[in-house]
N, C-alpha and C positions, 0 to 999 in steps of 0.2 A: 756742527763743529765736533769732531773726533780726537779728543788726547794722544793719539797716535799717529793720523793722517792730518787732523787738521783737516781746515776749511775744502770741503770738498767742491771742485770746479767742474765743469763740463766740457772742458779742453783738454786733451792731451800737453805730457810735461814733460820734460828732457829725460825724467829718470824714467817715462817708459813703461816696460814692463814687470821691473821693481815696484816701482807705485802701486799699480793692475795688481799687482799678490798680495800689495802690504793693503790693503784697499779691501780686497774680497775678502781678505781673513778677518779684518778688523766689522766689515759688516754680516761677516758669519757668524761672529762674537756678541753683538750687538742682539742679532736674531735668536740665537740662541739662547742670551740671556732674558731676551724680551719671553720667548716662547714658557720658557721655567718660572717666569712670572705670574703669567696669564694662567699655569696651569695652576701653582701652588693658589693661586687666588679663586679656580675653579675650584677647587680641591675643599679651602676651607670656606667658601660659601656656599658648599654642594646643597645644605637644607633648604636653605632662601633659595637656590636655585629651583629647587624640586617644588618648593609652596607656589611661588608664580607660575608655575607649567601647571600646576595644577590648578591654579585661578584660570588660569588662561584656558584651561580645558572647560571648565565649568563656566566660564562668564565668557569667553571670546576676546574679550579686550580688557585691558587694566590698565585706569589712568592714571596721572602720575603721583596725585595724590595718594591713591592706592596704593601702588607699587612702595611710596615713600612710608608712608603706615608697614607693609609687608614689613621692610627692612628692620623699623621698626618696634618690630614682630607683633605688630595687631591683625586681625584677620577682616578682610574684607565683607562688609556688609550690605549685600545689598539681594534685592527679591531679582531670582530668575524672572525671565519673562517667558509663559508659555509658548509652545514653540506656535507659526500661526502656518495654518493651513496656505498652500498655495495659492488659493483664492482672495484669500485675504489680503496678500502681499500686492504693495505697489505696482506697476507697469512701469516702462520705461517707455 
C-alpha cells in the first residue's frame, strides 16, 4: 500500500497512463529511499562489517552465535584447525 497510489493491482485502470507515471515515480521514490538506507546503514556498521570478513577470512564460516557475540562486540574464540593434507581428506 502506497500513500500516493494506493493498493497496487495487476490490472490495467481507466486512468491509464496517468497511473503508469504516477506508479513508476512513486516506486522510484520508494527505491531510492530504500537504497539511502541500506547505504547509510552500510556506512555506519562498516567496523562490524570489516570484523566478520575478517572472521570469515580466518575461520570460513561464522555461526550465528558468533556473528551474534561479533555484534556484540566480543571476538570469536575458537582454535583453527590445521589445514589437512589431501590424503587425509574424505572421498566422495
Amino acid at each position: 500500500m502506497n500513500s500516493v497510489i494506493g493498493m497496487v493491482q495487476p490490472r490495467s485502470t481507466s486512468n491509464g497512463e496517468d497511473f503508469k507515471n504516477v506508479a513508476d515515480e512513486e516506486v522510484k521514490k520508494m527505491l531510492d529511499e530504500s537504497y539511502a538506507r541500506v547505504l547509510q546503514l552500510l556506512k555506519s556498521n562498516r567496523p562490524l562489517l570489516e570484523q566478520v570478513a575478517r572472521n570469515l577470512i580466518e575461520y570460513e564460516t561464522v555461526t550465528g552465535e558468533e556473528l551474534r557475540g561479533l555484534v556484540k562486540g566480543q571476538k570469536i574464540e575458537r582454535a583453527l584447525l590445521p589445514p589437512q593434507p589431501p590424503s587425509a581428506q574424505p572421498t566422495k
